[in-house]
N, C-alpha and C positions, 0 to 999 in steps of 0.2 A: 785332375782329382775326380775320381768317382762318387757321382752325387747318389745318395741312399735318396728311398724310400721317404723315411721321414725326413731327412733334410729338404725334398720336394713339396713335402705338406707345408713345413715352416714357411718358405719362400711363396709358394701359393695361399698363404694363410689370413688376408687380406680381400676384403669384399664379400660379396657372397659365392664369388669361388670357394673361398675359405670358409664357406659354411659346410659344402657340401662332404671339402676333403678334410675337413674338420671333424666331421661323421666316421669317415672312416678311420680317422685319429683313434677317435672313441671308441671305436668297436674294435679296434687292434688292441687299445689298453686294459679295455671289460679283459680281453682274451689271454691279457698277461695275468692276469689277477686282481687288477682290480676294479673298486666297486665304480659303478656309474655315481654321478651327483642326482639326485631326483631333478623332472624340469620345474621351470619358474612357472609360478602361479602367481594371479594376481589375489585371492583368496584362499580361504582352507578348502580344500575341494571335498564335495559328497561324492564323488561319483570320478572314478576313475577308466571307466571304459563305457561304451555305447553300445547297444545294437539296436540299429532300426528294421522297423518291421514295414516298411511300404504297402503300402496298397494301391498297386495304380488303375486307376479309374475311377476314386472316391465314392467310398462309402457310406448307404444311407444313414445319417445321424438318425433319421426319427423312424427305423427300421430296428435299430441297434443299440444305442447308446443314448438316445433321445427321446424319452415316451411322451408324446403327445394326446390325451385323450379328447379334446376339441378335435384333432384331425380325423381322427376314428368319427365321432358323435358326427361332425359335418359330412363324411364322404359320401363324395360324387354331387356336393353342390359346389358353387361358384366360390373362389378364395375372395374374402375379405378386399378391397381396392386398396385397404392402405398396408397388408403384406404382400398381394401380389408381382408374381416375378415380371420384372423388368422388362423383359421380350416379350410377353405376350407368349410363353408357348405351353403355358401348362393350364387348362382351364377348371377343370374338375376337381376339385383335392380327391386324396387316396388316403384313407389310413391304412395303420398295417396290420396286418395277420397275424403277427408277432406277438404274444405276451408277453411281457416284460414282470419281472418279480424283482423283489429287495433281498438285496444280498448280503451276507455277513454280517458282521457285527453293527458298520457303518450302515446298511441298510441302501447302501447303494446299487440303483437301477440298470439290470443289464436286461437284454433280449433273451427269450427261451433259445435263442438261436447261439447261445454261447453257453456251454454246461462248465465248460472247463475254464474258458479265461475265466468268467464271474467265482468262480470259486475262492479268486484270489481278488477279491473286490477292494479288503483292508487295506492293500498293496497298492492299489490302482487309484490317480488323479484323472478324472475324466474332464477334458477343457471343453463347456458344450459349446463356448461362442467364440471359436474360430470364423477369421471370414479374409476373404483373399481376392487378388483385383484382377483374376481374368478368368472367365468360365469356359474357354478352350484348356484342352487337356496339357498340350505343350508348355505354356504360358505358365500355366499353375505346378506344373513341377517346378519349371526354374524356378520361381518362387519361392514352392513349399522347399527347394534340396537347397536352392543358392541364396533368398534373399531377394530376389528383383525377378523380374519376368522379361528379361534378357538374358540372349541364351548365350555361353560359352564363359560364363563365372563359375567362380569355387563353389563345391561343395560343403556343405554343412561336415562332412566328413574329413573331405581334402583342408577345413579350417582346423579340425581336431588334429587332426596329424602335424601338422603346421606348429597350432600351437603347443602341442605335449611332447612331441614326439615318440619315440618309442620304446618301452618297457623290455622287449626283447628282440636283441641284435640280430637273428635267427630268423626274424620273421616281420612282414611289413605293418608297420601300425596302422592302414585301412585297407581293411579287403572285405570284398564286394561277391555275395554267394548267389549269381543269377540263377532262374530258373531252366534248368536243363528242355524244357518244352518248349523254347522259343524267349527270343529278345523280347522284353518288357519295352514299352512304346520311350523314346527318348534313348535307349541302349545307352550306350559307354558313358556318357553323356551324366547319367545316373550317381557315377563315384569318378565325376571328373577333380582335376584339381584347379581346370581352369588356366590362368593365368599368375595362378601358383608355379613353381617349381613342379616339375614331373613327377619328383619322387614322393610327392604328398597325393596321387591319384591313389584309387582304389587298384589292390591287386586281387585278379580274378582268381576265384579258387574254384573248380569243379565239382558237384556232387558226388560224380563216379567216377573210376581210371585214378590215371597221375590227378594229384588236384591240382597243378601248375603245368600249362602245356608247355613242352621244351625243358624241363626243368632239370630232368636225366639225361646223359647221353644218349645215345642209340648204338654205341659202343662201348663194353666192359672192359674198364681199363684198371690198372693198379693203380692204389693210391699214390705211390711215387711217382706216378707218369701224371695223374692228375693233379696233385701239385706244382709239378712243374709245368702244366701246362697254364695254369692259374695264375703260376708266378712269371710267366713272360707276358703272358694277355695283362696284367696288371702295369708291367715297366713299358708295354707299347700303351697303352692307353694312358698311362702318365706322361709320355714322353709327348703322345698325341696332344694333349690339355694343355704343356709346359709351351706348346706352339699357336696355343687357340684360349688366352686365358680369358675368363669369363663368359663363357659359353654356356649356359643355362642345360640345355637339353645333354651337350656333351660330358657335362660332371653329372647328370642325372643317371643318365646311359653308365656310366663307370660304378656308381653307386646299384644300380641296380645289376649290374656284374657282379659287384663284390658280395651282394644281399643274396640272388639267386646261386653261389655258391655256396653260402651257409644255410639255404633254405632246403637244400637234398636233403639231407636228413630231417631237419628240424619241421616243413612242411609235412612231409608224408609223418610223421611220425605225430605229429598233429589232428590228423583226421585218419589216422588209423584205427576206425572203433572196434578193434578185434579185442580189446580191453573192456568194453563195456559190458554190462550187465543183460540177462534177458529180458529183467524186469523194465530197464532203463528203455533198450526197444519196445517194448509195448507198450510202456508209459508215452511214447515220442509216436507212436499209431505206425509204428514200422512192419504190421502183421495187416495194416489195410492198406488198398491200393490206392484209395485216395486220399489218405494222409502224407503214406510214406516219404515223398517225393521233399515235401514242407515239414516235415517231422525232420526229414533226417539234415536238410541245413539248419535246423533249428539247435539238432544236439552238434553240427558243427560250432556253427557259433557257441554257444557254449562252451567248447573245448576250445576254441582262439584263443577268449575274451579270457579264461581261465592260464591261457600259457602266454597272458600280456597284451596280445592284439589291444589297440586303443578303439578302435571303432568297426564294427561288422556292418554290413547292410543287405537284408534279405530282399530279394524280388519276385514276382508274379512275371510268368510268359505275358506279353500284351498287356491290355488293361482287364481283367476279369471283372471288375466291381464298376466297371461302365456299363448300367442295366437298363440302357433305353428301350429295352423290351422283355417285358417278363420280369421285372425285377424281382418279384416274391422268390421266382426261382433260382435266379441270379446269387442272389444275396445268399440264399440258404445255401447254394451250391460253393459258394467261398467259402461262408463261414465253415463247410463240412470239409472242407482240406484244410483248413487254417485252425480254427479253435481251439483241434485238443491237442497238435504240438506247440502253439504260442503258451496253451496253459499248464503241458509238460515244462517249455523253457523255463516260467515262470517257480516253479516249484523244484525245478532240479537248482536252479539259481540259489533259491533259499535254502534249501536243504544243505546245498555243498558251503554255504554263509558269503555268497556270491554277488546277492541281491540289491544288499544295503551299498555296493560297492559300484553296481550294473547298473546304469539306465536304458531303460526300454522304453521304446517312440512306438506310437503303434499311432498310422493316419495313412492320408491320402492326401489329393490336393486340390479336393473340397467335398461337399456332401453331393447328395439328390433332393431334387424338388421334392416338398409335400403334395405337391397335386401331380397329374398323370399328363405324360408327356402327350401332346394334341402332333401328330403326324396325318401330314393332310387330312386334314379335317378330322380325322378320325383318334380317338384316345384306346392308346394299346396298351393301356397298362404299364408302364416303363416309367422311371424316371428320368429327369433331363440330369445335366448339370448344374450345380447349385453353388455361387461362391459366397454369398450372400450371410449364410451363417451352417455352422456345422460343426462335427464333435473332431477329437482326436485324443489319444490317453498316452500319460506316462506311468511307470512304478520302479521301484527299486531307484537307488541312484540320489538318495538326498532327500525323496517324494515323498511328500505326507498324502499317504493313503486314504481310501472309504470317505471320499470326497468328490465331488462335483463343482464345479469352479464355471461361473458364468451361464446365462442363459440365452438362448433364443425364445423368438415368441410364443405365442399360446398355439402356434398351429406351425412353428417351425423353419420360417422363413429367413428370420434375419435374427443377426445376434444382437441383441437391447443390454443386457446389462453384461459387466465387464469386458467389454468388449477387446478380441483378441487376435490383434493383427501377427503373423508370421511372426515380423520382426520380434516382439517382446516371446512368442514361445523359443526363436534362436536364442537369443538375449538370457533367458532364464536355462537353456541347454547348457549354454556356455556356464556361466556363474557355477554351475552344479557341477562345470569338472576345473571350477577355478579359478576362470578365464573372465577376463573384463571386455565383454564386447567393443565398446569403446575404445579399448588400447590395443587392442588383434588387429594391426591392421598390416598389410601389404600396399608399397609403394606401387602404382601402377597407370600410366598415362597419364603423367604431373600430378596426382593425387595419392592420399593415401584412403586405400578404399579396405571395409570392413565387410564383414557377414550382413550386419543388420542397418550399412550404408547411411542412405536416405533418411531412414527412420527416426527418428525420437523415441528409441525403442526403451522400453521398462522391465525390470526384471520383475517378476508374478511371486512378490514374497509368501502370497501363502497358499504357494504349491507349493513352499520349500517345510522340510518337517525341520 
């Protein structure tokens, strides 16, 4: 007797084989007509999709986000003994050159260095007393993306996808927009899933060209020939599985057959912005040359997150906002490619009523010292690394706005009140698309292990609006 298609899902239906061919169950039935079931939540969700905004090389909180006027009044004397950093490497305090004004309604403090994000201050949670447990830069991603400062865990991303799944069959629920000018430090790494399932990794979309490399032929073929060619690489690769059952990578590898065939179309047609407006490019700084680059994955993301994608995450080539020398310029120099498409995303979000639905992470993974970095003997002006206390911002997404949440000290060093470990900012991401940190979890080397692990993590209820 000739075994069908789905008589091989039913029979494979069992373990988490039967998760993955489970999936493609689903996405055969969307295709007949009907509707998906919404996923399980463990609350009402605010916030139904993500994009993060990375910044890798941590950003000075009291450049930016943190106005300190002690730092200013003291600089270029000796920091205080009981905030001084830890190493010994920073002798001098520096203030900044920075002005800082009150913004919107809320009167919340941004830098002269951001005209566009601060415009949306209403919208924006600023957390000023983040603080994290390693001041190498490797250490403090996995941290800031995974939860632990051990590398080769889930990301913050590959747990969204995990726990939501995905909104459209068409397209992967986390993809990962690097920066076309070189690998951000930690690469792939960035929108791993870990020791997740594969098909929960971030998929990379390109700026320019195909946005999915391989994702075309290289051969124009009819569509009759391409379905059947579809549909035999489908019955080998089932027949392949039906030999090798529970195989983690090998139903992933199928699933992403089945996904990168529905994504020809549904991918390009995606970031095709030949639809877009003139106004919408120069809103996104696509007429300067050092926006454009960050302008234009910004109105990508936007266009995912709008056609289902659960989770985007933008990146920096390297680490740019590592300003151990020169930071005034450093700093100015990011924020002059970043600002005014993060505060176009922010505004095209609201406008299209996107916002209240969208949360947006905008951090790093950690700040800059208040005093100037001491290199051999000598102070160049730069910041160090700072894990000790420092800012990061959310808005849209559940976020009560025109708000400030926690502080570091009088001159910037360490975070003193509300103090805000990684863990409770995961913890409080999760809750806002639904998710119970505590109960997300993944069985994995006789454990069931979570995002915010170790922790005694807390949700931040009043960042919640």
């Amino acid at each position: 007797m000739k075994t069908t298609r789905r008589d091989a899902l039913i029979q494979f239906g069992s373990g988490f084989g039967g998760l993955a061919l489970a999936s493609m169950l689903h996405s055969q039935v969307v295709a007949d007509g009907y509707q998906p079931s919404p996923p399980k939540t463990d609350f009402l969700p605010r916030a139904r999709a993500v994009i993060q905004l990375y910044m890798h090389g941590g950003p000075s909180h009291v450049d930016l986000l943190d106005p300190k006027p002690l730092l200013n009044r003291y600089h270029g004397t000796a920091p205080p003994d009981e905030v001084a950093d830890d190493e010994k490497r920073t002798t001098h305090l520096m203030g900044s050159p920075f002005r800082f004004q009150r913004c919107g309604e809320s009167g919340l403090e941004f830098s002269e260095l951001q005209p566009y994000v601060s415009q949306h201050a209403d919208d924006i949670a600023v957390v000023r007393s983040m603080f994290t447990e390693h001041r190498n830069h490797e250490q403090a991603i996995w941290m800031a993306q995974t939860g632990l400062t051990t590398a080769g865990r889930p990301t913050l991303g590959g747990w969204t996808a995990y726990g939501l799944g995905t909104e459209n069959r068409n397209l992967p629920a986390f993809v990962a927009l690097p920066d076309p000018g070189g690998a951000s430090v930690d690469g792939v790494r960035n929108w791993s899933s870990g020791w997740l399932p594969p098909q929960y990794q971030g998929t990379v979309f390109r700026e320019s060209g195909n946005p999915v490399l391989h994702l075309k032929p290289s051969i124009t073929r009819s569509q009759s020939v391409e379905a059947a060619r579809a549909s035999l690489l489908r019955q080998l690769n089932e027949k392949h599985l039906t030999e090798r059952p529970g195989n983690a990578e090998l139903e992933a590898r199928i699933e992403s057959f089945e996904l990168a065939g529905r994504m020809q179309l549904a991918a390009t047609s995606a970031l095709d912005l030949s639809d877009e407006t003139e106004s919408t490019f120069k809103m996104y700084g696509f007429d300067n040359e050092t926006t454009k680059s960050y302008g234009k994955r910004c109105l990508m993301a936007r266009r995912l997150i709008e056609r289902g994608v659960r989770f985007v995450s933008l990146f920096m080539a390297g680490q740019p906002w590592d300003t151990h020398t020169n930071n005034n310029k450093g700093t100015k120099s990011c924020c002059a490619r970043t600002d005014q498409p993060v505060g176009a995303l922010l505004a095209d979000l609201k406008q299209r009523g996107l916002l209240d639905s969208t949360l947006v992470l905008w951090g790093g993974e950690f700040g800059r010292t208040p005093a100037a970095e001491n290199r051999n003997g000598k102070a160049e002006y730069g910041r160090d690394h700072h894990p000790y206390g420092f800012s990061v911002w959310m808005a849209g997404g559940g976020i009560k706005g025109g708000q400030h949440y926690g502080a570091t000290d009088d001159f910037g060093y360490r975070s003193v009140v509300n103090r805000t470990q990684t863990a409770d900012l995961h913890a409080t991401i999760l809750h806002l698309l639904g998710l119970d940190h505590e109960t997300l979890t993944w069985h994995h080397n006789g454990r069931d292990e979570r995002l915010t692990d170790v922790y005694d993590a807390r949700v931040i209820e009043s960042l919640i609006a």
